[in-house]
Each structure stands twice: as C-alpha cells, then as structure tokens.
C-alpha positions in Angstrom: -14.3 -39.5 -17.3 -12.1 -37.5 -19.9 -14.4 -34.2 -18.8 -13.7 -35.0 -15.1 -10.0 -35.1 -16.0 -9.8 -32.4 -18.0 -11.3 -30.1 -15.0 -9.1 -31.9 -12.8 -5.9 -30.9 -14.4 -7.5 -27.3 -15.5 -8.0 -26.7 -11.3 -4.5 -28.3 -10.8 -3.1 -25.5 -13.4 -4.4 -22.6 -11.6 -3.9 -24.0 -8.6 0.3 -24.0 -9.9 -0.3 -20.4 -11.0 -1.6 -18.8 -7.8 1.1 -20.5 -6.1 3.6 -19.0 -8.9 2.5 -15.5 -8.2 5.1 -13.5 -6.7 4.5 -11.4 -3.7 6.8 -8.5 -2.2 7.8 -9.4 1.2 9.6 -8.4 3.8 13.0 -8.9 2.7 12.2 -7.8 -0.6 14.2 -4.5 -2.7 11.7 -2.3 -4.0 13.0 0.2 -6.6 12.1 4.1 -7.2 8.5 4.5 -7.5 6.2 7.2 -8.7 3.0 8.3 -9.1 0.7 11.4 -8.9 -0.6 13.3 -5.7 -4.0 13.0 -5.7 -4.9 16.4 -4.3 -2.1 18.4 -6.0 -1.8 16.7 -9.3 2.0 16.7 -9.2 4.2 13.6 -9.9 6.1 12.8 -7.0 9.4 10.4 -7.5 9.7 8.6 -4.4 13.7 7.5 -3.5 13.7 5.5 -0.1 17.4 6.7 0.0 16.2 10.5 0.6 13.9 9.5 3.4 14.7 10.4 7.1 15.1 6.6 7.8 12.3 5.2 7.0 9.2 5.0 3.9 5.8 4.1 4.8 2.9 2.9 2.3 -0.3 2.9 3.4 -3.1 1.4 1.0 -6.9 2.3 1.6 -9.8 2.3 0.0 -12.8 5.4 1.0 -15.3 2.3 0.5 -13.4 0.0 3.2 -14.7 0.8 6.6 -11.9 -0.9 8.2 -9.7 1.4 6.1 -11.6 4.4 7.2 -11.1 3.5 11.0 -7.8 3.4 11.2 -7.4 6.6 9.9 -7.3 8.6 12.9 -4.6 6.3 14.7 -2.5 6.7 11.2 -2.7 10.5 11.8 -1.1 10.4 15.4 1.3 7.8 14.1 2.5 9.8 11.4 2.5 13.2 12.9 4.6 11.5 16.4 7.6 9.9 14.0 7.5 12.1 11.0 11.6 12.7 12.2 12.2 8.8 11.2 10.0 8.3 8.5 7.8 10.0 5.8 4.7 8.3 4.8 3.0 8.2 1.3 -0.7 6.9 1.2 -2.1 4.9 -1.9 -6.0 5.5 -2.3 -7.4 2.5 -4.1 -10.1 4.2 -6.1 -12.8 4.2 -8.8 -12.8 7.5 -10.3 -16.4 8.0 -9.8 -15.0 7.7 -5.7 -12.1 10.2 -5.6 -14.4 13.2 -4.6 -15.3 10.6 -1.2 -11.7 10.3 -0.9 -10.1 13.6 -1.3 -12.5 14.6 1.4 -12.0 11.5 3.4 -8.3 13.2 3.3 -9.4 16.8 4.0 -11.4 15.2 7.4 -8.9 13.0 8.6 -5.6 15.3 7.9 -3.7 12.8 6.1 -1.5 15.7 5.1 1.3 13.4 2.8 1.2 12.3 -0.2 -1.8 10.3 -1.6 -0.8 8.6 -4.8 -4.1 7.2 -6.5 -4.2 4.4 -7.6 -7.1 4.0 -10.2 -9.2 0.6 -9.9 -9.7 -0.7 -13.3 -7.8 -2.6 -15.9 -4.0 -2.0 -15.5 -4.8 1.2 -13.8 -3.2 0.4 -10.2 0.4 0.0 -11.0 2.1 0.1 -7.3 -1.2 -2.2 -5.7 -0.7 -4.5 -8.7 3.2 -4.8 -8.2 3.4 -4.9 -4.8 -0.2 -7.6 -5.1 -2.0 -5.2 -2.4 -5.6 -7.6 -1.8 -6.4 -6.2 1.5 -7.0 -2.8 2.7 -5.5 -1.0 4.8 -1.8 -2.4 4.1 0.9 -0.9 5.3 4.5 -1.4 4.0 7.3 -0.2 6.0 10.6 0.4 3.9 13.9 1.1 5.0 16.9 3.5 3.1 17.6 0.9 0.8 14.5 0.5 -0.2 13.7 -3.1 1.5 10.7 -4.2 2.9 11.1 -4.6 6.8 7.3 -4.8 7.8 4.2 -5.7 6.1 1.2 -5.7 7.9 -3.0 -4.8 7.7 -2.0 -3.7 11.2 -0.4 -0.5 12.3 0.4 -1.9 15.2 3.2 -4.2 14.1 4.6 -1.2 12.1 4.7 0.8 15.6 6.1 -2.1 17.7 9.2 -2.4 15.0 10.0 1.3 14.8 9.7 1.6 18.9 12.1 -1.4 18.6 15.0 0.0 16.5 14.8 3.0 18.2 
C-alpha cells in the first residue's frame, strides 16, 4: 500500500509540474534575442522594434518531413510580404545534421536568417524558452515584440496578416 501511494503522489507531482511549465503565447512580450546565422557565422541581434511591422520565427528540423514540406509555401510566403515582415528561421539540429540542413536551405531558398539551434543539453536556447515541441512552429511577432500568432500552420499566420492589412 505505502509503495502504491508513494507512486501515486510521485505521478501527482509531475503531473503539478507539467502543468507549471510556462509556455510563450500569444499575448506574451518576448524580449531581444540573438543567435548565430547558420550559414554566415555572424551573430545577428534581433529587435522586433526595427522590423518592417512584423517578426516571423519559423522552427524546423531537416529530419522532420512535415517540416521539409512546408518549405516551399514558406518561400512564396516570405518573398510575397517581405514589406511587412522579415522572417528569421530556427533549424533544430544535431551537429552531425547541419550539412542536411544548410543544403536543405541552399535548395529551398530560405534566403533569411537561420539561427541554429543545437539539439543537446542546454544547447537550444530560443526552442527551450519559447518550449518549441513541434516542428514546423511558426511565431508571428509584432513591433513590440508580442506574440500575435502561434501556429504549426502557416496558414493561420497568412489569414492574420491578410486580415490587418
């Protein structure tokens, strides 16, 4: 009996933790972030204020083939309201797989920004702050750096910037 209780309340505690676990919404402030282009080396400071209007994140992985197929609809996205917004991507990567994704990039002309972020231990800052699980993601930010859309779907991203327009 004392064993079953003792799992009881150990499943009850993480149970209370996941629930505790904060998670960047729409509605949330983001603050300054920065990171390192993956294909130029060069740290890149990102300030929502200096954006046209609008920020977008977009997390992938090269393994994710859900991630993969978007890709070409996030090109023609990008390139269509690049006078709104300027978009940064965040490749979720084992180092062993950047070579896959830098010419997943190349292929699919994802000419912005692609901050890695490295998958191990404490290696993923932005994925780990803003609790990134699924891939793609895309985070929509306005000037003041608050969340306004997050989505796995581009679509809903499209449908909000078509509607303040």
């Amino acid at each position: 009996m004392r064993s079953a209780l003792f799992i009881y309340f150990l499943l009850v505690s993480f149970s209370l933790k996941a629930q505790d676990e904060y998670v960047p919404t729409v509605g949330s402030k983001l603050r300054t972030l920065s990171g390192q282009d993956m294909m130029t080396g060069k740290v890149i400071d990102i300030e929502f204020a200096n954006s046209p209007a609008y920020t977008l994140f977009h997390f992938w992985k090269s393994n994710s083939d859900s991630s993969i197929k978007t890709f070409g609809f996030l090109q023609q996205f990008v390139t269509k309201n690049k006078s709104k917004m300027v978009a940064f991507g965040f490749p979720y990567e084992y180092r062993s797989d950047i070579p896959l994704a830098k010419e997943l990039i190349r292929k699919h002309q994802l000419n912005w920004p692609q901050l890695v972020q490295y998958r191990q231990p404490n290696g993923a800052a932005v994925v780990d702050v803003l609790v990134i699980k699924e891939f793609p993601t895309y985070i929509l930010i306005d000037r003041e750096g608050i969340i306004i859309v997050r989505s796995n779907d581009l679509n809903d991203v499209d449908a909000l910037l078509k509607k303040l327009q």
